[in-house]
N, C-alpha and C positions, 0 to 999 in steps of 0.2 A: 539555288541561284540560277538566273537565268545568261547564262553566254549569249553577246548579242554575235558572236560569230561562231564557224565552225572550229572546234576545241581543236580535234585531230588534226585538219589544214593547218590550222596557224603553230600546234606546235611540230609541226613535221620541218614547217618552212623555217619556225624558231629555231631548231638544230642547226638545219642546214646552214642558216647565217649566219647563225652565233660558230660554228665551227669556221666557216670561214674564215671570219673575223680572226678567231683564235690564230690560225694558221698563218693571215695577214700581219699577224700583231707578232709571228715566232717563237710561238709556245713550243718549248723546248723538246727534241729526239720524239722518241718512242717508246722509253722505257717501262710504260705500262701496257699490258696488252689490249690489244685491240679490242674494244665491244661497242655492241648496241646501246647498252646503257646509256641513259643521260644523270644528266646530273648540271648544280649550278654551284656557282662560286660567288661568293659572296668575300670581298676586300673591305674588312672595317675602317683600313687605315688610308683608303682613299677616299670613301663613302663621307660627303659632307653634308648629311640629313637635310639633302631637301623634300623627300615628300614626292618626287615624283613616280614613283615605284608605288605608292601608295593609289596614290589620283590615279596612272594606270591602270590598276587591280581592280579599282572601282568599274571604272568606267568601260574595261573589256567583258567583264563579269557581270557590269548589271548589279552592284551591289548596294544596297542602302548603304546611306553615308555613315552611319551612327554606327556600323557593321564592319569594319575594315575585317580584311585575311591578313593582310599584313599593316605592321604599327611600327616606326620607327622612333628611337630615345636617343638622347644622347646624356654624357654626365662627365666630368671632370676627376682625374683619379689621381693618387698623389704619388710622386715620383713618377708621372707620366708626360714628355713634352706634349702628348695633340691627345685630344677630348675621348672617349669611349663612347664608338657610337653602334650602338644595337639595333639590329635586325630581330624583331617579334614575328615569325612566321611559322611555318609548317617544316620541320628540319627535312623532312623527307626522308626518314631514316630507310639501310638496307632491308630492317630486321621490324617493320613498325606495327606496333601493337596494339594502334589503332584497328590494324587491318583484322588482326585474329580478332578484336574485340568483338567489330561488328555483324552484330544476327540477322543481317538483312544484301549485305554486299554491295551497301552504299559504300562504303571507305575500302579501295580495292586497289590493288597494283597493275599499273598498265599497260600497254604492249612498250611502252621506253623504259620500265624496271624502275617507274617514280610512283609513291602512292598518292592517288586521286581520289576525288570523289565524285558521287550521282547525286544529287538531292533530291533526285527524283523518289531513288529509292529510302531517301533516310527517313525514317520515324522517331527523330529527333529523342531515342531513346538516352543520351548521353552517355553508353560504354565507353566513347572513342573520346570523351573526357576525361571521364576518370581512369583510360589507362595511358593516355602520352604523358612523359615524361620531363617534356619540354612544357606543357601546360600551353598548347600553343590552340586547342578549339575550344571556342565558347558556344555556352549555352544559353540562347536569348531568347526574350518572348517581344513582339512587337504588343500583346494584346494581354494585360494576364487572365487568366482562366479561358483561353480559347488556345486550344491545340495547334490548331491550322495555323498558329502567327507562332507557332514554336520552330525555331532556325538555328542553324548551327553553321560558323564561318568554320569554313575549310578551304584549303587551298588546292585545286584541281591541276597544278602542277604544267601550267597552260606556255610559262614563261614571257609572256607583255612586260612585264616588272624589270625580268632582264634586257629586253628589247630599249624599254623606252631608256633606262640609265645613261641620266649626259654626261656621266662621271668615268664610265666604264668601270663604278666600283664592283659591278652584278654582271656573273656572263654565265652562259646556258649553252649547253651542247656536249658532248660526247663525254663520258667519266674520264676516260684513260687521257683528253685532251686537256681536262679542266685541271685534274692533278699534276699533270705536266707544265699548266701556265699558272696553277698554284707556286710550285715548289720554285717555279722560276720568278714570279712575283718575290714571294717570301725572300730569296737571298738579295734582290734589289730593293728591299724595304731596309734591311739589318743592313746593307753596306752602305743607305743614305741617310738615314735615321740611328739615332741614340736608342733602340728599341730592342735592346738585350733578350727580354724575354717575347718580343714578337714568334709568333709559331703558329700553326697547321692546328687547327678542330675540324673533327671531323673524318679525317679522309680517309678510315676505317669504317665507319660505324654508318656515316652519312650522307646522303647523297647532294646536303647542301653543304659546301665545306667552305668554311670560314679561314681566312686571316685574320687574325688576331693580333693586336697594337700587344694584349697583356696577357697574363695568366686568364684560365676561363673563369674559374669564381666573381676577376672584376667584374666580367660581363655576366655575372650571375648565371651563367653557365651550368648545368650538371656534368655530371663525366660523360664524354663522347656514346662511352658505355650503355647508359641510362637505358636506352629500347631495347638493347636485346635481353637483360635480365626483367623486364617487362615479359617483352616476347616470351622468353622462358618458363617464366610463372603461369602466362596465360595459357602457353602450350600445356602444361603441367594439367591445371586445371582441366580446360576446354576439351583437350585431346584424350586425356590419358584417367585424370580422375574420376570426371565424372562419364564418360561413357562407363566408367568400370564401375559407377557408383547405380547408373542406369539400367546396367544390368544386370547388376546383385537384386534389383528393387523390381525388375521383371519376373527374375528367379524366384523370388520371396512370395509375389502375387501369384504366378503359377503355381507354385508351392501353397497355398493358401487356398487357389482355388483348388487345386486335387483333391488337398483335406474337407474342404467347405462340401465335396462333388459325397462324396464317400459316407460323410456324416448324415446329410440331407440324405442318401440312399438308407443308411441302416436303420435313420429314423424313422422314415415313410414304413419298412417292415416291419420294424417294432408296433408302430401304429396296426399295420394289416394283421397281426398275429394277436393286438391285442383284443381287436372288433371280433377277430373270428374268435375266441376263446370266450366273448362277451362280455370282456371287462371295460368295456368304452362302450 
């Protein structure tokens, strides 16, 4: 995709405002500690799906239309006073297995501790498909049977989405500031709303962390968990099995070549001893 501005400018000055904000808005103490990290917040129970997060994404990115990074849904849930409205994006997980997936360091984590991407470098091989959790990158073709129109929506973690929100449902800036004006969110939902089981996704595992109206299932949700036993497995493999599988298969070819070295010598003098005896 092509950004029609600079990434790192706009999301340096995305913190800086969006923290402000937060600060102006009196997101509560300090009781997280202080980092560089960023991360965003996502409030399902104010978010009233209009689409502008969407039109943003496009339009800062450069995206085909038929492409979105982000898809917003909403649905009706029973024993729910207000609607279920989903956020389809990129979670930004701590632990994202996109990242170990891919063999090229298109999908990479970036100096704010959010995972991005390069298109530049992707070769639209689809790992970083089939290992997110969330099922949240696709695999397109503008063209079929032509490689070059092979494209993959990713979310490069720019924050415009959060910026333009008229709703203030979406805010971007600092982890330890976002879970702060989460948890202070979430107790002024439950004390104005009928919303028992409103609660916190996320704010372990992810760096986009959600309000919740409901249980996560409504919102088709996997366990917060999801990337990092991804992660796990991938490390398993990538790191650990097959380098060891890689060099059993070195050993075995050197091993092969020695005996292949020794065979081909004893045979070469069997040969010479049989000329000289005259039986060749």
């Amino acid at each position: 995709m092509n950004n029609t501005i600079n990434r790192r400018i706009f999301l340096k000055q995305g913190i800086a405002a969006t923290g402000g904000l937060l600060l102006a808005k009196g997101a509560a103490g300090t009781s997280h500690a202080s980092t560089s990290q960023a991360a965003f917040l996502y409030d399902s129970v104010k978010c009233i799906n209009c689409g502008v997060c969407e039109r943003t994404c496009e339009q800062v990115n450069g995206l085909p239309e038929e492409h979105n990074v982000i898809r917003m849904s909403q649905k009706g849930a029973p024993d729910n006073p207000i609607h279920i409205t989903r956020r389809h994006s990129c979670m930004l997980c701590k632990r994202p297995a996109c990242v170990r997936a891919c063999p090229t360091g298109a999908t990479f984590v970036d100096e704010f501790g959010l995972a991005s991407f390069d298109a530049d470098k992707c070769m639209a091989c689809g790992y970083c498909v089939d290992a997110c959790p969330f099922k949240h990158p696709e695999l397109s073709r503008f063209t079929y049977f032509s490689l070059r129109n092979v494209w993959i929506n990713r979310c490069t973690a720019c924050g415009a989405c959060a910026q333009a929100c008229p709703e203030n449902a979406l805010f971007f800036g600092f982890r330890h500031e976002i879970l702060d004006l989460a948890e202070k969110r979430l107790a002024e939902i439950k004390n104005k709303y009928p919303l028992p089981r409103a609660q916190l996704y996320g704010e372990e595992d992810l760096n986009l962390i959600w309000i919740l109206a409901d249980d996560p299932y409504v919102y088709d949700l996997p366990g917060p968990t999801a990337a990092a036993v991804v992660d796990d497995s991938l490390m398993l493999w990538k790191d650990i099995l097959r380098p060891g599988i890689l060099s059993l298969s070195g050993v075995a070819m050197a091993i092969l070549g020695v005996v292949y070295f020794f065979a081909r010598r004893n045979h070469q003098k069997e040969i010479k001893r049989l000329k000289q005896e005259g039986k060749l």
